[in-house]
C-alpha positions as CSV (number, residue, x, y, z in Angstrom):
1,X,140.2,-64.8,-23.0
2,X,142.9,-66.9,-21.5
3,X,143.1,-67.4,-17.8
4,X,146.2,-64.9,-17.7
5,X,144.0,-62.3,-19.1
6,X,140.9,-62.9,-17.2
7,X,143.7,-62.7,-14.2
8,X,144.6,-59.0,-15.0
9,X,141.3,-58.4,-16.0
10,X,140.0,-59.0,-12.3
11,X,142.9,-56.7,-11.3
12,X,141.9,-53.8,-12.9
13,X,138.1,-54.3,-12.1
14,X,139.2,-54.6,-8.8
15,X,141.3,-50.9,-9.0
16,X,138.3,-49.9,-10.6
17,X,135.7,-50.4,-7.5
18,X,138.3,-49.8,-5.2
19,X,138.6,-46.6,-6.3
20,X,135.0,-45.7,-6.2
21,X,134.7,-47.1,-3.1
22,X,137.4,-45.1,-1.3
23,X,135.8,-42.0,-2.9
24,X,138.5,-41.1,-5.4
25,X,136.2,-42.3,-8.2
26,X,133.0,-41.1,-6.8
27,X,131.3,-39.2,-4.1
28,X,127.6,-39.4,-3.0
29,X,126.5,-36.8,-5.4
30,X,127.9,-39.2,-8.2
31,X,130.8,-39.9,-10.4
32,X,133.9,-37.7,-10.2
33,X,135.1,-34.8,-12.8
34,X,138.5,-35.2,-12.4
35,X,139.0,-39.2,-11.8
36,X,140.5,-40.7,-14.8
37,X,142.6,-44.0,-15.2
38,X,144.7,-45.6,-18.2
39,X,142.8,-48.9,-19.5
40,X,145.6,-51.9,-20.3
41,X,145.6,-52.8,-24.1
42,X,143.9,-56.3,-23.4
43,X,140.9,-54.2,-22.3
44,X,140.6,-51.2,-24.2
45,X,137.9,-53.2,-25.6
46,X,135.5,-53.4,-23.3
47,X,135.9,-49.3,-23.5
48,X,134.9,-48.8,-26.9
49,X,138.9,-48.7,-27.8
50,X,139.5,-46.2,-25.7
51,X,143.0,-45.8,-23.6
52,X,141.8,-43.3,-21.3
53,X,138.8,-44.2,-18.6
54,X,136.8,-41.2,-16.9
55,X,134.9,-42.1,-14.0
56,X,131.7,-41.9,-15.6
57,X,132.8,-44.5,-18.0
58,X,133.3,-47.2,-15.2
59,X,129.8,-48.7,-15.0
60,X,129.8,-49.2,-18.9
61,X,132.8,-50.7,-18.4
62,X,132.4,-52.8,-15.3
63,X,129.3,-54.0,-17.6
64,X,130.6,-55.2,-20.5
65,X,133.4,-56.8,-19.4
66,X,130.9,-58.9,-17.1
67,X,128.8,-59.3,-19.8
68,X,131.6,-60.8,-21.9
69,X,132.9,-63.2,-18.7
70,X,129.4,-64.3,-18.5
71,X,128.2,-64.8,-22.3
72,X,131.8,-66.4,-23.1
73,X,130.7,-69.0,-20.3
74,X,127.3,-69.6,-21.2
75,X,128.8,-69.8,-24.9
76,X,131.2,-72.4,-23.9
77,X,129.0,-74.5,-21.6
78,X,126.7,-74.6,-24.5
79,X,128.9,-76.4,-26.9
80,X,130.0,-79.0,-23.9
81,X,133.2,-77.6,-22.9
82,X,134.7,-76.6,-19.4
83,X,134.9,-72.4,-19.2
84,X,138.0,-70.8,-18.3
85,X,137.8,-70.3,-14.0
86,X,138.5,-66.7,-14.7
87,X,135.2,-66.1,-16.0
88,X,133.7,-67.5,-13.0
89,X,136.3,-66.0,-10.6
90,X,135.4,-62.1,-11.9
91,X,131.6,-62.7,-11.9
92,X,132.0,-63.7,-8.6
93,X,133.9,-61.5,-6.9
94,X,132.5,-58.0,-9.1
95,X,128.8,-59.3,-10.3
96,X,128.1,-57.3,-7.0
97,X,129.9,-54.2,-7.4
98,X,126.8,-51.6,-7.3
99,X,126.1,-53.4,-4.1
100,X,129.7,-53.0,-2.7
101,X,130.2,-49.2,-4.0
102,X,126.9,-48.2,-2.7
103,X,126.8,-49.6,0.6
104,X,130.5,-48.2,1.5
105,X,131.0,-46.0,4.2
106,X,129.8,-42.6,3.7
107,X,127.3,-43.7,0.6
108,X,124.1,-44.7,2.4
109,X,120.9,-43.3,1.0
110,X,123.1,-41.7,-1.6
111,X,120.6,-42.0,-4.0
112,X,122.7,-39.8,-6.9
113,X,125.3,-42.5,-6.6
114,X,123.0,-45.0,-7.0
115,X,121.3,-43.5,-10.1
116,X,124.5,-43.7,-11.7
117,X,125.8,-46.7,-11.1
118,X,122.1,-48.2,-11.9
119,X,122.2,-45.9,-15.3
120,X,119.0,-47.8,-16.8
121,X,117.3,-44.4,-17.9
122,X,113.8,-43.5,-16.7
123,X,111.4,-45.3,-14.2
124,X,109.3,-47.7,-15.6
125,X,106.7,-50.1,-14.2
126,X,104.2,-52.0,-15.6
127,X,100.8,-53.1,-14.2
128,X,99.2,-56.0,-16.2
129,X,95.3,-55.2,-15.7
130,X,94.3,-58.0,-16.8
131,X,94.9,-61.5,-17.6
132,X,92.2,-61.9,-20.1
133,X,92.5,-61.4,-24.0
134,X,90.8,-62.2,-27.1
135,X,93.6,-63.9,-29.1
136,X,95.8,-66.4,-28.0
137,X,99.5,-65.7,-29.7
138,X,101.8,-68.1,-29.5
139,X,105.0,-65.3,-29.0
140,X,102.6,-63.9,-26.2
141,X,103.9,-65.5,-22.4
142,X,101.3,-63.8,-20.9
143,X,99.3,-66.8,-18.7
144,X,95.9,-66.5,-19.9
145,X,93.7,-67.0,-16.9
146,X,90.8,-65.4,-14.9
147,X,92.6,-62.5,-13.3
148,X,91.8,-59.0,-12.4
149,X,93.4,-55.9,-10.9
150,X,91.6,-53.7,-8.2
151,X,91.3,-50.5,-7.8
152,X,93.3,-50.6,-4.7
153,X,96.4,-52.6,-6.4
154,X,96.6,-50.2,-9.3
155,X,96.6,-47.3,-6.6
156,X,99.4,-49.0,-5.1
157,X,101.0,-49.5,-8.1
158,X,101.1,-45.7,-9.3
159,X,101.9,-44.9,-5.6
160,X,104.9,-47.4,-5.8
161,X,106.4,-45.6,-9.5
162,X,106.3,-42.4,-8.1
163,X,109.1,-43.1,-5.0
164,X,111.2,-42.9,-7.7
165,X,113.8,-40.0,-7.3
166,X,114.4,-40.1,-11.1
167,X,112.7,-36.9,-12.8
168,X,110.8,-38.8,-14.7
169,X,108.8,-42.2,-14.6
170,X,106.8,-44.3,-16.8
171,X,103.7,-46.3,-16.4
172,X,102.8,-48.6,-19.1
173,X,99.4,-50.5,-19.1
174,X,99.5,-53.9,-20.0
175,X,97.7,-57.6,-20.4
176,X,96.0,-59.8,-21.3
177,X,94.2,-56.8,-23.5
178,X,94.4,-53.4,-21.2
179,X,91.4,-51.9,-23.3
180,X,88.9,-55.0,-21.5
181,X,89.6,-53.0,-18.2
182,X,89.3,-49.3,-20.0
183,X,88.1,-47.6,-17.0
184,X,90.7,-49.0,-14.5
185,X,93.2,-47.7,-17.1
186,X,91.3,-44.3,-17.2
187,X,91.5,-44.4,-13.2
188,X,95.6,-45.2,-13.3
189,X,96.2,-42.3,-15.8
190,X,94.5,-39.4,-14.0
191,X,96.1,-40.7,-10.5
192,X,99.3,-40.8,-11.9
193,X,98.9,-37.6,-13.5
194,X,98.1,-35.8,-10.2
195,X,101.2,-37.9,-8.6
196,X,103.3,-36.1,-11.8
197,X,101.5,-32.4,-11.3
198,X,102.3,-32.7,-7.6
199,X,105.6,-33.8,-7.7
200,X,107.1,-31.8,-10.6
201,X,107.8,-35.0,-12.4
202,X,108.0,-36.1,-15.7
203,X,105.4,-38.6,-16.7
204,X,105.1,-40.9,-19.9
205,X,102.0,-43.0,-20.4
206,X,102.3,-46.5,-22.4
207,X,99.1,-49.0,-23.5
208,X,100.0,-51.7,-25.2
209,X,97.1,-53.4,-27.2
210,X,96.0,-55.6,-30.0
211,X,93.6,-53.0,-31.1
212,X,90.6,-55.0,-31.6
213,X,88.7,-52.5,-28.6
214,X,90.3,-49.4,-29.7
215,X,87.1,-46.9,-30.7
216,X,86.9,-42.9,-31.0
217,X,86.0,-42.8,-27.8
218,X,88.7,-44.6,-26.1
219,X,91.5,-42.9,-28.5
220,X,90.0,-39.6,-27.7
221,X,90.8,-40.4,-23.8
222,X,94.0,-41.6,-24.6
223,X,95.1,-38.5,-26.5
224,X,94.0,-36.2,-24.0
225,X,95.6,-38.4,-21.2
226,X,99.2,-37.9,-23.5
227,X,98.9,-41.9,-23.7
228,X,101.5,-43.6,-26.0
229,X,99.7,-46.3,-27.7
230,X,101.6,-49.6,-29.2
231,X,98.9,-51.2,-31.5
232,X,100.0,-54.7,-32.1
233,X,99.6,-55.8,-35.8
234,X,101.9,-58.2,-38.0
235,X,100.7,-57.2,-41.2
236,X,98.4,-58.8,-43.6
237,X,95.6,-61.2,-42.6
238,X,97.5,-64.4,-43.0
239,X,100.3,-62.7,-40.5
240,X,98.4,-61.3,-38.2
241,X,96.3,-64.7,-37.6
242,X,99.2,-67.1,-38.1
243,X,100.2,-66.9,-34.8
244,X,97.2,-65.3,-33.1
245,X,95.4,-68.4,-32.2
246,X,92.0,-67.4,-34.1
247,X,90.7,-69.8,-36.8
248,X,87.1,-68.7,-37.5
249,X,86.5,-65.2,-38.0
250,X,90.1,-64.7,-38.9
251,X,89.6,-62.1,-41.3
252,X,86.9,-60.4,-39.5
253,X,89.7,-59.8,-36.5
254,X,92.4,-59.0,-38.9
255,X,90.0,-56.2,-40.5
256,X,88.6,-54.9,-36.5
257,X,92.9,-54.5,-35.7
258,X,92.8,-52.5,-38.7
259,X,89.6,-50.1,-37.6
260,X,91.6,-49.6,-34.2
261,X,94.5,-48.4,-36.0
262,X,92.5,-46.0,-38.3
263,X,91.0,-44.5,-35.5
264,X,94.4,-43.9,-33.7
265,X,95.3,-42.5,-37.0
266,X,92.1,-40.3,-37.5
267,X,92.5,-38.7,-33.8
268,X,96.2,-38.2,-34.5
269,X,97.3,-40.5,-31.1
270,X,100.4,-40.7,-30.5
271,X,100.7,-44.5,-31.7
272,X,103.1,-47.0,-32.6
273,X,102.5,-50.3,-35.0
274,X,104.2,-53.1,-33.2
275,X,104.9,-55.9,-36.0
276,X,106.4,-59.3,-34.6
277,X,107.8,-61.6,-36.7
278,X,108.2,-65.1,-36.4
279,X,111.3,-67.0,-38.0
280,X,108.7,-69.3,-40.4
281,X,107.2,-65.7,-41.8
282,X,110.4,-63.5,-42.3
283,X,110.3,-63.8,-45.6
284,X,107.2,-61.5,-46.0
285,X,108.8,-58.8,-43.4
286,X,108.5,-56.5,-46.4
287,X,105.3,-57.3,-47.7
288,X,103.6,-57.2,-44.0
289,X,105.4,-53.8,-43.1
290,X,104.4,-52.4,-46.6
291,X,100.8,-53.7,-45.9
292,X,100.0,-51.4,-42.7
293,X,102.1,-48.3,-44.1
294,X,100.2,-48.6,-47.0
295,X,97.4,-48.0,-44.8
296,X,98.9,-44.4,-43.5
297,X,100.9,-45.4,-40.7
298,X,104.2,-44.0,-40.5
299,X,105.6,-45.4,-37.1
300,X,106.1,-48.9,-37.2
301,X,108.2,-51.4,-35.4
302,X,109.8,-54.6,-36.3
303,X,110.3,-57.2,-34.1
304,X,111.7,-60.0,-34.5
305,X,110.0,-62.7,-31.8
306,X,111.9,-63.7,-28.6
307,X,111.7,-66.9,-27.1
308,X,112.7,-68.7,-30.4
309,X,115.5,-70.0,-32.4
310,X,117.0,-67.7,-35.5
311,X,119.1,-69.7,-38.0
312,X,121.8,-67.3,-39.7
313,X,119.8,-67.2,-42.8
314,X,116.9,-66.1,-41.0
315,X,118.9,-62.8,-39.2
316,X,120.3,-62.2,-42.4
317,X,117.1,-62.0,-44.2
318,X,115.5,-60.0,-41.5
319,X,118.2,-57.7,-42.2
320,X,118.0,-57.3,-45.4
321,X,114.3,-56.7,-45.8
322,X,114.9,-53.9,-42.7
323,X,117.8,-52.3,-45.2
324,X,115.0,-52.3,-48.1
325,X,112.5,-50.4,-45.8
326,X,115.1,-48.4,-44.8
327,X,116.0,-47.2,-48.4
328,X,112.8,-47.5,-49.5
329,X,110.6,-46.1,-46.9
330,X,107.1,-47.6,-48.2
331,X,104.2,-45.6,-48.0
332,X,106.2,-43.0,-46.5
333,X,106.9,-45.1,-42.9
334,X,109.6,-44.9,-40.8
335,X,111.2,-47.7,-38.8
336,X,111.2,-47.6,-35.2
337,X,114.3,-49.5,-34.8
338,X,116.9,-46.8,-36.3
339,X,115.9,-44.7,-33.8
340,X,118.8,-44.5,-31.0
341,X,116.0,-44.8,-27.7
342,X,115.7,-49.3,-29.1
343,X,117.8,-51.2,-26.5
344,X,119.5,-54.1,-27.8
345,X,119.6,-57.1,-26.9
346,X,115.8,-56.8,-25.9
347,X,115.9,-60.9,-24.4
348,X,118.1,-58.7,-21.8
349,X,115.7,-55.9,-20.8
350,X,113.1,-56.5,-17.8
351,X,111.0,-53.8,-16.5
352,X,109.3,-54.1,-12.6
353,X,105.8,-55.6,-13.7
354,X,103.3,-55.7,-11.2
355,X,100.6,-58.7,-11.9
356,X,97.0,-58.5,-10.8
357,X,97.4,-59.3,-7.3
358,X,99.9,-57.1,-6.6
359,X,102.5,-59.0,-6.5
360,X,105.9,-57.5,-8.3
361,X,108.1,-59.6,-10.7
362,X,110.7,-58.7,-13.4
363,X,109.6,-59.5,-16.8
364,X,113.2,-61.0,-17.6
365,X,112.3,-64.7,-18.1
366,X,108.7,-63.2,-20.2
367,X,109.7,-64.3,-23.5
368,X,110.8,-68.3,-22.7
369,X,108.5,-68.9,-19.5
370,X,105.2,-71.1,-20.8
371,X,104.5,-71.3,-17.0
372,X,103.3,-67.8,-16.1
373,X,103.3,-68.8,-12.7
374,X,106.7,-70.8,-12.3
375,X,107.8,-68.1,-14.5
376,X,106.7,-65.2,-11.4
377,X,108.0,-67.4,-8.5
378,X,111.6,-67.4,-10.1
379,X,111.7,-63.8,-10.8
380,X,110.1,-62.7,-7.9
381,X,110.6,-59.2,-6.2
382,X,107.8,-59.4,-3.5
383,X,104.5,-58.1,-2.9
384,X,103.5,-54.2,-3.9
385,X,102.5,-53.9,0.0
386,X,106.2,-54.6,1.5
387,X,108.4,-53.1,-1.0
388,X,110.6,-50.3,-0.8
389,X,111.3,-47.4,-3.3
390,X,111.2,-48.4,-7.2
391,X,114.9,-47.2,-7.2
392,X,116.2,-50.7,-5.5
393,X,114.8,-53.1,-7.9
394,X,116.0,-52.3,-11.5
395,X,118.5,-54.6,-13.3
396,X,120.6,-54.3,-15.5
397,X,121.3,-55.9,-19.1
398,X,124.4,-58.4,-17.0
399,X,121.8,-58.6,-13.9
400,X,118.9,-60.3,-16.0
401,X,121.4,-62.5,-18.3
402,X,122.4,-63.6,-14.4
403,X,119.1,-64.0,-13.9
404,X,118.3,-65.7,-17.2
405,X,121.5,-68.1,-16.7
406,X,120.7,-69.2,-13.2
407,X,117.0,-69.9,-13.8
408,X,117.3,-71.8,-17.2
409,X,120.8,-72.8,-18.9
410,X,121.8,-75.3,-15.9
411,X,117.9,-77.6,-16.5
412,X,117.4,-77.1,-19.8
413,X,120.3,-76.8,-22.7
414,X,117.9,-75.9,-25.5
415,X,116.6,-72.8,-23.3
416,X,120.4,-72.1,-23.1
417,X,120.9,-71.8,-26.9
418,X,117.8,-69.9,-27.4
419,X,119.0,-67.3,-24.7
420,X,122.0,-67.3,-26.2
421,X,120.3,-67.0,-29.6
422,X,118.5,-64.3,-29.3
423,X,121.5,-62.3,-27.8
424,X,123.3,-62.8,-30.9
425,X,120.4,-61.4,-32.9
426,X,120.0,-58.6,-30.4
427,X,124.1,-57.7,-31.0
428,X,123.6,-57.7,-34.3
429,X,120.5,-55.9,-34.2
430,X,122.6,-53.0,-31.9
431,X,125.2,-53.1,-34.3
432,X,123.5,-53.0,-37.7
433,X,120.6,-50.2,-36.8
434,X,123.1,-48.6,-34.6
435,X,125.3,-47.8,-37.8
436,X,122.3,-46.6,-39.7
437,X,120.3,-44.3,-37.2
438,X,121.4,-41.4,-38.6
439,X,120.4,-42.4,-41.9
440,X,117.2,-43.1,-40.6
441,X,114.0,-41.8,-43.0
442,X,111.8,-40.8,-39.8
443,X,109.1,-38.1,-41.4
């Protein structure tokens, strides 16, 4: 983008908040029916090609053009170079504009108009039980230390997701290994439950595990609770313990994942295979994903790790295995990723994450963070006890690559490339699954 451009680019932003915040764009109840405004040629293409903007177009738009100002920077300052001042000059003066729209006269407490212009879908929050696990994988960021959630934090915590005004909310149970702390779990489920029955909400429970404590008995809980249960597995023995951290015993671990996931198959849970896949092992994507649907599981999906560098013959061969189990659909599987609810680039996506203590973070820097605890202090929301509704601290996809940029890129170059890395993947991820979803072979 040359400096001219970026120039008119900031001028139509500009119109574009303007607009909303004088109220001809947008009202407190939310965006209006009847705003519309002509896009300029030079940036129809941050509006999907379109000539024509509605109002309710103008936070996608207002979002991908920063996106572009600030991965075009990043993109630049990684090679060496000097970025173009306009980048800066527009993420300046509109990286702010939910701020500015929503705190204009007339729009305070309008919590409609701040749904929209947050637009990041459902409540979610996660409470990380536990610290402890029994594995130790290496794409896992999760410090592994001597910490436990009370009672009284996960009370808090369920309290906290329901100020949401959103109809629905999700709580998702998380580690460590959630399952080592089954009956706090069983406690956070049937108060959130009540919180839902009471307040007419919808209500989506998550657990994420590596399977190794998952029984009859605790399936049979988490069906009747409605849980959603990710079971982590990467395949065959030699994936699953290639990056788990377990040298003895390997294949008795490999073979207890496996019992978890037959009995989340034999209660018919609602469960989910997640399959991670490091760069080294991508070519055995197909033979790992063929492995576990072989064993009768039909939802399973594909990750490829975070946190990590992808050469271009590694995304391409990633992709190509995913178009084989697309056309092939082994043992009768489906992949998650065709289906429309995967956001892309996931490196960009940070849910509210409440650690043991009760203290609240955003999971944005998760995936390159070693330091679990440096890793809370620069993502820091605050403690449970002193927060306001849920509402006020979701990001979005431009907020966390601000985040991401601001914490890493300017002390540490190779970070910068790996961020910048894994958004390329993640684009081309969007892009490629994006154009088959409807040719998905869900069953």
């Amino acid at each position: 983008m040359k400096t001219s451009t970026a120039g008119r680019l900031l001028e139509f932003m500009t119109r574009l908040s303007d607009s909303c915040i004088s109220g001809a764009a947008c009202s407190p109840s939310g965006p209006s029916v009847s705003w519309c405004a002509e896009v300029p040629e030079f940036a129809r293409v941050f509006n999907n090609g379109g000539r024509l903007l509605k109002a309710d177009g103008i936070v996608a738009f207002m979002e991908t053009a920063l996106m572009h100002c600030l991965h075009m920077r990043e993109l630049c300052l990684s090679r060496g170079g000097d970025p173009d001042a306009g980048w800066d000059r527009i993420i300046a003066v509109h990286g702010k504009y939910r701020e500015r729209i929503a705190g204009a006269k007339g729009f305070a407490g309008a919590e409609k108009l701040r749904l929209w212009l947050n637009q990041s879908g459902s409540a979610r929050l996660i409470c990380l039980v536990t610290h402890s696990c029994q594995l130790a994988c290496s794409y896992c960021r999760v410090g592994k230390y001597p910490a436990e959630m009370s009672p009284e934090v996960l009370d808090r915590s369920v309290d906290f997701l329901f100020t949401s005004v959103r109809p629905e909310v999700q709580l998702q149970f998380f580690g460590g290994e959630p399952l080592l702390r089954f009956e706090l779990v069983r406690r956070g489920a049937e108060r959130a439950l009540a919180a839902a029955k009471k307040t007419g909400k919808r209500l989506r429970l998550i657990l994420t595990t590596n399977g190794l404590l998952l029984d009859e008995k605790k399936a049979g809980f988490l069906k009747r609770a409605g849980f959603t249960v990710e079971i982590s597995c990467d395949g065959t023995a030699a994936s699953q313990m290639a990056a788990r951290g377990v040298s003895v015993g390997a294949r008795k671990t490999s073979l207890k994942v496996m019992e978890g996931l037959a009995a989340a198959k034999k209660l018919k849970l609602d469960y989910c295979v997640i399959m991670v896949v490091m760069p080294e092992r991508v070519g055995r994507l197909l033979e790992d994903f063929s492995y576990i649907a072989a064993a009768g599981h039909r939802r399973i999906q594909v990750n490829y790790a975070l946190g990590v560098e992808w050469t271009g013959r590694q995304m391409l061969s990633f992709l190509r295995q995913l178009e084989r189990i697309r056309r092939l659909a082994p043992g009768g599987a489906s992949c998650v990723n065709f289906l429309k609810e995967r956001r892309e680039p996931v490196v960009l996506n940070a849910e509210c994450t409440v650690d043991c203590d009760g203290f609240v973070l955003r999971e944005t820097g998760v995936c390159l963070e070693r330091d679990f605890l440096r890793m809370r202090e620069r993502f820091a929301v605050g403690d449970l006890r002193s927060l306001g509704p849920i509402d006020r601290y979701f990001t979005t996809q431009f907020q966390n690559f601000e985040l991401l940029a601001k914490a890493y890129s300017a002390e540490n170059q190779r970070l910068r490339g790996i961020i910048l890395n894994n958004i390329k993947f993640g684009r081309i991820m969007e892009r490629w699954c994006g154009a088959r979803s409807s040719l998905s072979l869900t069953r």
